[in-house]
C-alpha positions as CSV (number, residue, x, y, z in Angstrom):
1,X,-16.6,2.0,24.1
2,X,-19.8,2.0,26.7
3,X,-20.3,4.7,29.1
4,X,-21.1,7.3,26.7
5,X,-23.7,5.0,24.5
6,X,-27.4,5.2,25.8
7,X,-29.3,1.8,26.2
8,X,-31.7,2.4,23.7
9,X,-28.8,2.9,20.6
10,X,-29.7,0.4,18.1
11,X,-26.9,-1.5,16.9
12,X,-26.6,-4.5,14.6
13,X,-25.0,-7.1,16.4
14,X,-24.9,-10.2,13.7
15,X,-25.1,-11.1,10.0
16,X,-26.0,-13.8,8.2
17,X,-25.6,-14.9,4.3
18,X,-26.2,-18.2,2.8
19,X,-25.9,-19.6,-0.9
20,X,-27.1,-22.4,-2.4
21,X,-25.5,-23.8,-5.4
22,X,-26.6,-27.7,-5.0
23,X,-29.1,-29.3,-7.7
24,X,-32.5,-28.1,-7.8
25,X,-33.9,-31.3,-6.7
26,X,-32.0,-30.9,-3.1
27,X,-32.6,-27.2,-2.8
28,X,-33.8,-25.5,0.6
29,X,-37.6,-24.6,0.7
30,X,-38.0,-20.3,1.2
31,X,-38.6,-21.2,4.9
32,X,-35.8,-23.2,5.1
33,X,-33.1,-20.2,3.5
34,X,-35.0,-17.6,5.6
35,X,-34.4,-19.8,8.7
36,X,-30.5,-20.7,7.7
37,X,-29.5,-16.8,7.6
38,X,-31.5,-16.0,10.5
39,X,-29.5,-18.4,12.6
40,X,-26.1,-17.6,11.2
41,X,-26.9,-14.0,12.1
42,X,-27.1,-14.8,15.7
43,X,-24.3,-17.8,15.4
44,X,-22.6,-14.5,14.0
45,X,-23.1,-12.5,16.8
46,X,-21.8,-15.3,19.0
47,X,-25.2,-16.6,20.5
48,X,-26.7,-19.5,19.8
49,X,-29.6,-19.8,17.2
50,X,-32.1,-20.3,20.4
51,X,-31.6,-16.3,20.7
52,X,-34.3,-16.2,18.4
53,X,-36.6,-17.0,20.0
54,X,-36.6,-13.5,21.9
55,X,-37.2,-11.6,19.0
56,X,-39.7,-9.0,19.9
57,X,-39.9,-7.7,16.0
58,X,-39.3,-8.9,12.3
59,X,-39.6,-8.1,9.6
60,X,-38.8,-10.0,6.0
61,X,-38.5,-8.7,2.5
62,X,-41.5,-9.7,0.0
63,X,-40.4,-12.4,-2.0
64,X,-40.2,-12.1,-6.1
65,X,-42.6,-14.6,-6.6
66,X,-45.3,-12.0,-4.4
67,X,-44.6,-9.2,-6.5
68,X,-47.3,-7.9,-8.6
69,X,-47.4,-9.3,-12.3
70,X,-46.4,-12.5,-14.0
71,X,-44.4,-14.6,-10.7
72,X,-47.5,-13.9,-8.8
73,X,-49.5,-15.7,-10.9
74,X,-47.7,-19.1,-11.0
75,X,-49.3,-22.0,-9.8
76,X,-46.8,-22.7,-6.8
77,X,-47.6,-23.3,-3.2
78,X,-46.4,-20.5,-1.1
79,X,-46.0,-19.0,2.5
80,X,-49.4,-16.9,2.9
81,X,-47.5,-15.2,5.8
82,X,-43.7,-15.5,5.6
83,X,-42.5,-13.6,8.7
84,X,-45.2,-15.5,10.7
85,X,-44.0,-18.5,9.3
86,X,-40.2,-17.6,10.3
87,X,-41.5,-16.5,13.7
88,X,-42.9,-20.2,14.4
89,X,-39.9,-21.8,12.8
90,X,-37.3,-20.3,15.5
91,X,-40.1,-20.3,18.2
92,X,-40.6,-16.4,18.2
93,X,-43.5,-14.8,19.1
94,X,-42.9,-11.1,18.4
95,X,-45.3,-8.1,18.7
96,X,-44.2,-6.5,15.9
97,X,-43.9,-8.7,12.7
98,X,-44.2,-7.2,8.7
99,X,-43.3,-8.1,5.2
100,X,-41.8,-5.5,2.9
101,X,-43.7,-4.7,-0.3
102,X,-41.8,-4.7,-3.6
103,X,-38.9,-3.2,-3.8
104,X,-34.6,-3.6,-3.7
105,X,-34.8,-1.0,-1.3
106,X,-36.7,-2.5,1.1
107,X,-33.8,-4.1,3.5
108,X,-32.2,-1.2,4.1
109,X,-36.1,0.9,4.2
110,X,-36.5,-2.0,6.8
111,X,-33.5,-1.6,8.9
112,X,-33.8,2.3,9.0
113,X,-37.4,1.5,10.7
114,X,-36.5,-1.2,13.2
115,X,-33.6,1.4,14.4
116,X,-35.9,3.7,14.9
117,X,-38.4,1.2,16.9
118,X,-35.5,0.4,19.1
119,X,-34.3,3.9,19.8
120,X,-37.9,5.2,20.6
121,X,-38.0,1.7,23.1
122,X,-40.8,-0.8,21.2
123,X,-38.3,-3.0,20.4
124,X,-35.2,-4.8,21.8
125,X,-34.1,-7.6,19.7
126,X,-34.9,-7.5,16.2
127,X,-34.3,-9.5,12.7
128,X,-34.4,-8.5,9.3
129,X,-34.4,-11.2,6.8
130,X,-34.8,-11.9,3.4
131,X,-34.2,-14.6,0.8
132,X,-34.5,-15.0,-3.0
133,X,-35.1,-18.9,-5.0
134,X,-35.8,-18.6,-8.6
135,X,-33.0,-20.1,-9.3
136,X,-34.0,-23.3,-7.8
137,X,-37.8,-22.5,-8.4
138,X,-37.5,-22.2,-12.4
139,X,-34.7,-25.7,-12.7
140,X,-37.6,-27.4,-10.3
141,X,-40.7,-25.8,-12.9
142,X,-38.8,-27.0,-16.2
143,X,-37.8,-30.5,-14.8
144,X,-41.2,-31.1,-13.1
145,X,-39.9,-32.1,-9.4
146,X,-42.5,-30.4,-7.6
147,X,-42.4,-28.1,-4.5
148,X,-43.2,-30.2,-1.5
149,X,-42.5,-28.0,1.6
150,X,-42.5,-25.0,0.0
151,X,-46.2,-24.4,1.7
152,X,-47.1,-23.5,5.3
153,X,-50.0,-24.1,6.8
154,X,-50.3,-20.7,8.8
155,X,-52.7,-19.0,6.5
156,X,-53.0,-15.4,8.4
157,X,-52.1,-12.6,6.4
158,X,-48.8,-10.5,6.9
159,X,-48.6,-6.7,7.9
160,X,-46.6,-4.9,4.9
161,X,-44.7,-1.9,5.5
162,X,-43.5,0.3,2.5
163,X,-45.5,1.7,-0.1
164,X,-47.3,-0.6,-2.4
165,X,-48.0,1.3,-5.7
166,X,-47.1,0.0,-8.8
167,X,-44.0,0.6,-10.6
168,X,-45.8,2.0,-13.5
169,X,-48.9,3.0,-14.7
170,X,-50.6,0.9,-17.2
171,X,-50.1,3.0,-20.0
172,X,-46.2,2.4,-19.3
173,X,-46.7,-1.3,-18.7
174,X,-48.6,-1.3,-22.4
175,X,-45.5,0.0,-24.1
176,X,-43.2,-2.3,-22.0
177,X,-42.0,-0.8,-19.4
178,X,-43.0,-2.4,-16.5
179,X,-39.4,-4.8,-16.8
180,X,-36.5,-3.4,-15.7
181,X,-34.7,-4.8,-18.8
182,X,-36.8,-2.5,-20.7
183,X,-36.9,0.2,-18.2
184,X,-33.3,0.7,-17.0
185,X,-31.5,1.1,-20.5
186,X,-33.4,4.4,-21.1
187,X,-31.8,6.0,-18.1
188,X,-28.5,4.6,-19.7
189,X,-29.1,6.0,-23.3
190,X,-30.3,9.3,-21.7
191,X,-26.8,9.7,-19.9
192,X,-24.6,8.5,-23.1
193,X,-26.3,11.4,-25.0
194,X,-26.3,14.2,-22.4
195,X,-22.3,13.3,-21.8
196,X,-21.9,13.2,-25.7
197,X,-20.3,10.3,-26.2
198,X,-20.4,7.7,-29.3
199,X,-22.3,4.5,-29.1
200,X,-19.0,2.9,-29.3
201,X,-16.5,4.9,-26.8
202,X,-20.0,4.5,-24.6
203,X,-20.0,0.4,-24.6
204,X,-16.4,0.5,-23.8
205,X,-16.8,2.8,-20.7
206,X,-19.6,0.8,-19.5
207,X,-17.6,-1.9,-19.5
208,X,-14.6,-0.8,-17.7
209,X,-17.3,0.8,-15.4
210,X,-18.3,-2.8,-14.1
211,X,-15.1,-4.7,-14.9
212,X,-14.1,-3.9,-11.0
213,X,-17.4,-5.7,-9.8
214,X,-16.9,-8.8,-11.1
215,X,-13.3,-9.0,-9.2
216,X,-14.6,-8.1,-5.9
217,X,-17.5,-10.5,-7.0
218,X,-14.7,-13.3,-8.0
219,X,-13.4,-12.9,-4.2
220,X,-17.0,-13.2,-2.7
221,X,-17.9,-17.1,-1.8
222,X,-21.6,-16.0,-1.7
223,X,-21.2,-14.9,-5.2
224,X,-23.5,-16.6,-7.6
225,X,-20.8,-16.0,-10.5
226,X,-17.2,-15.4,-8.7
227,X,-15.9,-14.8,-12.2
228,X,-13.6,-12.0,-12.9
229,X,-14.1,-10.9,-16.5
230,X,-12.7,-8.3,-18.7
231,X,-14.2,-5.0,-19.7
232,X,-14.5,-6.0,-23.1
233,X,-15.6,-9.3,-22.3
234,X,-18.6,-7.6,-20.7
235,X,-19.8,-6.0,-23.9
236,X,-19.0,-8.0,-26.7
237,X,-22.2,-9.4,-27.6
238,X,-21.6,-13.2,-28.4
239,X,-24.2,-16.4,-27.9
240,X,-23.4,-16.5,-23.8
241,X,-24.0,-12.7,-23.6
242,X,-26.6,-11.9,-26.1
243,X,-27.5,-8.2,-26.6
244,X,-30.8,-8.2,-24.1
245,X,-32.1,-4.3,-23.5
246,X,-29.6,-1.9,-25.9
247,X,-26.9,-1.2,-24.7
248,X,-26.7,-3.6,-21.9
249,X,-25.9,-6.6,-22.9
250,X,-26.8,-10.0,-20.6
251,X,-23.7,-9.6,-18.4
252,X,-24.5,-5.8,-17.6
253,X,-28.0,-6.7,-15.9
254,X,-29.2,-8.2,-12.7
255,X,-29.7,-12.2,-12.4
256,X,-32.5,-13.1,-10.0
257,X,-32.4,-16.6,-10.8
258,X,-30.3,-17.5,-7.5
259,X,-31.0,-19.0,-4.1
260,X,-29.4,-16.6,-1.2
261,X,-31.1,-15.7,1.6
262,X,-29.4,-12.9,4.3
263,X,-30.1,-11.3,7.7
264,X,-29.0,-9.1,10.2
265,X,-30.1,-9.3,14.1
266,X,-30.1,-5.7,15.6
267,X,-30.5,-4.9,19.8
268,X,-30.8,-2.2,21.2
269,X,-27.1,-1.4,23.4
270,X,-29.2,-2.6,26.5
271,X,-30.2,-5.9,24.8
272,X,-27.0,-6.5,23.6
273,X,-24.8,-6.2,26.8
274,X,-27.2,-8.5,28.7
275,X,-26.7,-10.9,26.1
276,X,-22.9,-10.6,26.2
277,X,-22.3,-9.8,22.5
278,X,-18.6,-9.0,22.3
279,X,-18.5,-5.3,21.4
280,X,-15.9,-5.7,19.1
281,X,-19.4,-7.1,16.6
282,X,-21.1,-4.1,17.1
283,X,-21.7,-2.2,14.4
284,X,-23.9,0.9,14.3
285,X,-26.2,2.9,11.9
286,X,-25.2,6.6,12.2
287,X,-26.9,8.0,9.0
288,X,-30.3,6.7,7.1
289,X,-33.0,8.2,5.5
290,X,-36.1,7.0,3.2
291,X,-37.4,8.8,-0.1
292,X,-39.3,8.2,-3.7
293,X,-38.7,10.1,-6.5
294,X,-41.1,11.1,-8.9
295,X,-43.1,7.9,-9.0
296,X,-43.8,6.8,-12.3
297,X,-41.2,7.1,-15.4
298,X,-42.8,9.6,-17.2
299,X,-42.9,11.6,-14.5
300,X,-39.6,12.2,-14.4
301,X,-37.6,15.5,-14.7
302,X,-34.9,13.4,-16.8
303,X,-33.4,10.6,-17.5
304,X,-29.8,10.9,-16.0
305,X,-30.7,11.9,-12.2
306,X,-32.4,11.2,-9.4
307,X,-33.6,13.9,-6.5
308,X,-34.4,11.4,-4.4
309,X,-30.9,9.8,-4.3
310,X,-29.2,13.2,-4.1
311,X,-31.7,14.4,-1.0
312,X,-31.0,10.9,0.7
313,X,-27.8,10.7,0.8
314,X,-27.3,14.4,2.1
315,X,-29.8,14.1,5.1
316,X,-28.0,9.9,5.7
317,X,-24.5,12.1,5.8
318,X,-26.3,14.9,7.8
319,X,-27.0,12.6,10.4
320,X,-24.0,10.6,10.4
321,X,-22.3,13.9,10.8
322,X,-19.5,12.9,8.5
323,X,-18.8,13.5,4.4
324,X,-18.8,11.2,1.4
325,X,-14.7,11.6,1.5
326,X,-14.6,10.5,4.8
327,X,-16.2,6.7,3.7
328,X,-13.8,3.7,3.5
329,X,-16.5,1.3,2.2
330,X,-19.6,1.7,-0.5
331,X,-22.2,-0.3,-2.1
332,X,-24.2,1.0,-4.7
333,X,-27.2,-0.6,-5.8
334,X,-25.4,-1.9,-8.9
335,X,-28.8,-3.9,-10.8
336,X,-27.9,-1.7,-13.9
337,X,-24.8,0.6,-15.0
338,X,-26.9,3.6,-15.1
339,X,-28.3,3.3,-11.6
340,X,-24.7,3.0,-10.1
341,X,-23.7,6.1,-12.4
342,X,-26.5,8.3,-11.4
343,X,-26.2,7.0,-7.7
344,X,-22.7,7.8,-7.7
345,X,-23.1,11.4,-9.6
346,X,-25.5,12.1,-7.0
347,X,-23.6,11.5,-3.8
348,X,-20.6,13.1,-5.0
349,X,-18.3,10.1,-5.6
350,X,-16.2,9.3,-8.7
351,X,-16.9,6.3,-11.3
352,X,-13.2,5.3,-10.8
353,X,-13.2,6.1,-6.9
354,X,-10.8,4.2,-5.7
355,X,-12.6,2.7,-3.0
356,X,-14.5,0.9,-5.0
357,X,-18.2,1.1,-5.7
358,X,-19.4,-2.6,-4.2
359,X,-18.5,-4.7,-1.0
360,X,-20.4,-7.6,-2.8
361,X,-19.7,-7.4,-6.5
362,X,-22.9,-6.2,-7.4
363,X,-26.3,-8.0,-8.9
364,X,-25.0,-9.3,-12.1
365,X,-21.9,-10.8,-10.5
366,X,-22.9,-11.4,-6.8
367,X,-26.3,-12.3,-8.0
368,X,-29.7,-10.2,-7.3
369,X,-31.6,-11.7,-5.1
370,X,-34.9,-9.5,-5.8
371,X,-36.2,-7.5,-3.4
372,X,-33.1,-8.6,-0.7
373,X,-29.9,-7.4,-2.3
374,X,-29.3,-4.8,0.0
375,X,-29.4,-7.2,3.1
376,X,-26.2,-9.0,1.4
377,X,-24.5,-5.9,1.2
378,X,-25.2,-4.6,4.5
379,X,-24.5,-8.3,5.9
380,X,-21.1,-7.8,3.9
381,X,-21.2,-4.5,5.7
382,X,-21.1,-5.4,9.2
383,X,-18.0,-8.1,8.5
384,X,-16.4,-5.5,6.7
385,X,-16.0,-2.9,9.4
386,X,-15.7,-5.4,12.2
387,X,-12.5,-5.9,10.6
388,X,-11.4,-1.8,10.0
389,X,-12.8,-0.8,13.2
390,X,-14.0,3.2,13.2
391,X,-14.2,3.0,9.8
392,X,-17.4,4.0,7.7
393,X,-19.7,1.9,5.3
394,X,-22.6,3.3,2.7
395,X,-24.9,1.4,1.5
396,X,-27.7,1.9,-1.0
397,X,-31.1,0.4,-1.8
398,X,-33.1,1.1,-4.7
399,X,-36.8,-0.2,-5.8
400,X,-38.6,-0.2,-9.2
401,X,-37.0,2.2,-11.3
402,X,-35.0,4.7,-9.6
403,X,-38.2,5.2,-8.1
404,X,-37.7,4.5,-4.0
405,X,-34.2,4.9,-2.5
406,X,-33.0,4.1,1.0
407,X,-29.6,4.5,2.3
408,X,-27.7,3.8,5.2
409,X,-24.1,4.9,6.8
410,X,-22.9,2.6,8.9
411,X,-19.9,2.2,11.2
412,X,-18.3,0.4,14.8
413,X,-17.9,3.5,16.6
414,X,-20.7,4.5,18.9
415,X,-23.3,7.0,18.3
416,X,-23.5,9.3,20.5
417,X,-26.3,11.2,22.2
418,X,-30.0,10.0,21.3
419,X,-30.5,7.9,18.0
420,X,-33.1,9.5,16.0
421,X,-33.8,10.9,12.1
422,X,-35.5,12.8,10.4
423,X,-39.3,11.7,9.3
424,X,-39.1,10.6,5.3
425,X,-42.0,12.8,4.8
426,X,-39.6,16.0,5.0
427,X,-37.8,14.8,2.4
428,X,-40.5,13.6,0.2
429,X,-42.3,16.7,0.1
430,X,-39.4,18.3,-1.1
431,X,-39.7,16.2,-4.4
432,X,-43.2,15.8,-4.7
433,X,-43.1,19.4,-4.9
434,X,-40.6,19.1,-8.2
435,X,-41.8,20.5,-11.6
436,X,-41.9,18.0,-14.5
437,X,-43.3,17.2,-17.9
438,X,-46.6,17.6,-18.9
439,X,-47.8,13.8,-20.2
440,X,-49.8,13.5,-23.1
441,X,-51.0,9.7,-23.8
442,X,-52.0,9.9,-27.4
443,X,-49.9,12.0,-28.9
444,X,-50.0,13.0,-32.5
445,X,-47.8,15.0,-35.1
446,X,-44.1,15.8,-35.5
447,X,-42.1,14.3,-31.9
448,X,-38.3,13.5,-30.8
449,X,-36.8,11.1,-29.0
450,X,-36.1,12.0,-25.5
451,X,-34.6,8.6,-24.8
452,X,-35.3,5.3,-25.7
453,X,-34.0,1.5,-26.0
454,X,-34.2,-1.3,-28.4
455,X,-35.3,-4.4,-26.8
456,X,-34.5,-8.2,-27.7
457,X,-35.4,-11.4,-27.3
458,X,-33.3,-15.3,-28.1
459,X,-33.7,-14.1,-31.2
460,X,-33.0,-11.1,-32.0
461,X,-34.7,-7.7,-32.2
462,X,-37.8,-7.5,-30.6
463,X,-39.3,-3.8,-30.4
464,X,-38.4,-0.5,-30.1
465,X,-39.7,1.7,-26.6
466,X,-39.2,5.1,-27.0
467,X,-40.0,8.3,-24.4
468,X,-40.3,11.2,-26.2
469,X,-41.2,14.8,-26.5
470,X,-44.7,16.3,-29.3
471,X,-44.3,19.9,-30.9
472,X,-45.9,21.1,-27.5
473,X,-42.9,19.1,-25.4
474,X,-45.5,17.2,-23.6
475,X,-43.8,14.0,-22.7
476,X,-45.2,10.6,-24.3
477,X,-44.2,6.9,-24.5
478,X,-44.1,5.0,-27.6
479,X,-43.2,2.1,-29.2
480,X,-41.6,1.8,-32.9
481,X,-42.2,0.0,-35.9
482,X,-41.2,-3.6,-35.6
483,X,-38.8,-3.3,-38.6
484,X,-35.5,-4.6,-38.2
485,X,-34.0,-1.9,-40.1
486,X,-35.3,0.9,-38.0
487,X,-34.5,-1.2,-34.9
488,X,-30.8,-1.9,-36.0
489,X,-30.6,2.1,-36.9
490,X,-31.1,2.7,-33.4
491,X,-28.4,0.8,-31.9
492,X,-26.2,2.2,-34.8
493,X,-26.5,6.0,-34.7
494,X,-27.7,8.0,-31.6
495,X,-31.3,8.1,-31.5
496,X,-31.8,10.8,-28.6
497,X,-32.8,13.8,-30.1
498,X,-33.9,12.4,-33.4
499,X,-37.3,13.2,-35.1
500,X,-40.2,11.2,-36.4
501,X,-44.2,11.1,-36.3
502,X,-46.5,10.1,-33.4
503,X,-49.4,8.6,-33.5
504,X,-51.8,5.7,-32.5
505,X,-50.6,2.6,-32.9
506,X,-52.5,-0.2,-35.2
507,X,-53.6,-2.4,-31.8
508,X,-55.3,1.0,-30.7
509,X,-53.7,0.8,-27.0
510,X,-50.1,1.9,-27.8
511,X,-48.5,4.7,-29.1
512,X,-46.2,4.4,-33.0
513,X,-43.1,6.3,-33.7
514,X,-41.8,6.2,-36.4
515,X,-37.9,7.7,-36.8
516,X,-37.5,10.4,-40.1
């Protein structure tokens, strides 16, 4: 398995994955989980944690509480420069150190670049790492126990890599969609009505759909809930799993409220022989690629695909040379039914394949570590094919709201010849060039429903969001009356592709639609 690989071949040579399940008042610091993973991945790779201090690159994935909006703005101490802070803690000093912006696709955006670093010879010995603690964070705000270590005092400023626009504009983010609970369950109404099927034969499929991931996540001792639960289980709406965006309710969406922190240390084939990792751990990325679709919501050309995931996935096959029938493992970024359904319509695989869909058990049943899913599943990944050697692994990343998409295919047998891809901007001028909707912001007159959702809170009905089409079919967001009657209606009888009026809303920001 040598003579043929180059030296510069990037290959990931250990993975690390750590959950905390302990009482709040005992729980890690974000240092402390980014340091735990980091030196499991190189226990993993059979080297002691001091190999860490050779890292010549890193890179670690933002952190909820950094994201723009409301966790930015709670009054918590916090690292000011996280990968520096990591760096000092394993007695690193690399030339090359970044923090992801926002985004679930970030790990796998991150471990496409540092491949590409290696193969082009600026790096040799790399980590990605990540870690998520609201879980901990929010039990430590309601019982009042402070954050004491949570703070560093290295108060330089990190490089970010990855694009740092907001997920939506603030027109959107006035009418409630700047949440993915909000956000999400209008791609799923848009694909129950183009399919055709009732509201009811619709909340069964979705829950035989994700029935599968909460066994794989019931096997899983990183899970944050290893329970296997029923289809129906997963859609009956009771006072444990309250309705939360229609129709998804509370166990059909992402948790973030966990502590699990992942990484993965990647060499180059040079690096790695002259550190005597066993090549029976190497595991390699043959395929990857990097794209955004349409960037804000109403921008979109629908509601039930995604160009960006479709153009991905061809050029990450493309260059792994292989086909979507020839995987034996997949993980698709599962925060949501609909983005697994639309990820898996547009890489040609089946809702039932019989492969399976998840190596983790997905982000309601694994747990969704914001931005750093995807390092857990390509940590899973890399144990996974160790152990069906020649085998081949996709996994998927996706940020916002079907909005940025990376993907990698990964696999133990070599790569042969030079490692390199495409540039992302090939790909992204491809959809950038995409027609869509005109947008109209205050729209007025007769209107239908394009799609739309029902939102609620503890207790009960909340509001109404609706995307929609005016008499001209410009595209507009909206919001509907607050009556529970009209809200109820909704959830009751298909409301894509019903009519109503437009028109300003009473508060003068927002947009009113009211259903005929």
């Amino acid at each position: 398995m040598g003579a043929e690989m180059r030296d510069d071949t990037p290959v990931l040579i250990g993975a690390g994955q750590f959950t905390y399940r302990g009482d709040a008042g005992n729980s890690p610091p974000p240092l402390e989980l980014l340091k735990v993973a980091a030196e499991r991945a190189a226990l993993d790779a059979g080297l002691k944690g001091s190999v860490l201090a050779d890292l010549d690159a890193l890179a670690v994935v933002a952190f909820s509480i950094d994201a723009p909006g409301g966790l930015s703005k709670l009054p918590l101490p916090r690292l000011s420069d996280p990968p520096g802070s990591l760096a000092r803690a394993v007695s690193a000093s690399p030339a090359w150190s970044v923090y992801t912006e926002t985004g679930g696709n970030s790990p796998q955006q991150a471990v496409n670049i540092v491949c590409e670093r290696i193969a082009r010879g600026e790096s040799q010995l790399a980590l990605v790492s990540g870690a998520e603690f609201l879980g901990s964070l929010m039990k430590r705000m309601k019982a009042g126990l402070g954050f004491d270590g949570w703070a560093d005092d290295i108060d330089s400023k990190p490089q970010r890599i990855g694009d740092p626009r907001p997920g939506v504009t603030p027109q959107e983010a006035a009418h409630g969609l700047g949440y993915p609970v909000n956000t999400y369950p209008l791609f799923e109404n848009a694909l129950r009505a183009r399919d055709g099927r009732s509201i009811e034969d619709h909340q069964k499929a979705l829950g035989a759909f994700f029935a599968p991931f909460t066994k794989v996540a019931a096997a899983n001792p990183y899970a944050w809930f290893p329970v296997e639960r029923s289809a129906e289980e997963l859609v009956t709406v009771t006072d444990r799993n309250r309705m939360v965006g229609f129709p998804y309710p509370k166990y059909l969406n992402a948790i973030m409220e966990v502590d699990q922190s992942a990484a993965v240390l990647i060499a180059s084939v040079r690096k790695a022989r002259e550190l005597g990792v066993p090549q029976d751990k190497w595991v390699f990325l043959h395929g990857c690629a990097d794209a955004s679709d349409l960037w804000y919501p109403l921008e979109r050309q629908n509601y039930h695909s995604s160009p960006a995931m479709r153009l991905t996935g061809e050029r990450a096959f493309e260059m792994a040379g292989i086909t979507a029938a020839e995987l034996s493992l997949i993980d698709l970024y599962s925060c949501f039914p609909s983005a697994v359904r639309i990820g898996a319509e547009e890489l040609g695989l089946a809702l039932d394949d019989p492969r399976g869909l998840t190596v983790t058990g997905g982000l309601p049943y694994f747990g969704g570590p914001g931005n750093n899913y995807a390092l857990h599943a390509i940590a899973e990944m890399v144990t996974r094919l160790r152990e069906r050697p020649g085998a081949y692994g996709l996994s998927t990343a996706n940020g916002w709201f079907l909005t940025k998409q990376s993907v990698g295919i990964y696999s133990t047998k070599p790569v042969e010849g030079r490692w390199e891809r495409q540039a992302p901007s090939v790909i992204q001028a491809q959809i950038d060039a995409l027609p869509h909707p005109e947008i109209v912001e205050k729209p007025e007159g007769r209107a239908r429903i394009e799609t739309y959702t029902v939102v609620h809170g503890r207790e009960g009905v909340r509001m109404g969001i609706v995307i929609g089409r005016d008499a001209q079919d410009r595209r507009f967001v909206a919001q509907t009356p607050d009556d529970p009657a009209v809200l109820k209606d909704l959830e009751m009888r298909e409301g894509v592709g019903r009519t109503g009026q437009v028109g300003p809303h009473p508060d003068g920001v927002r947009n009113l639609f009211t259903p005929d």
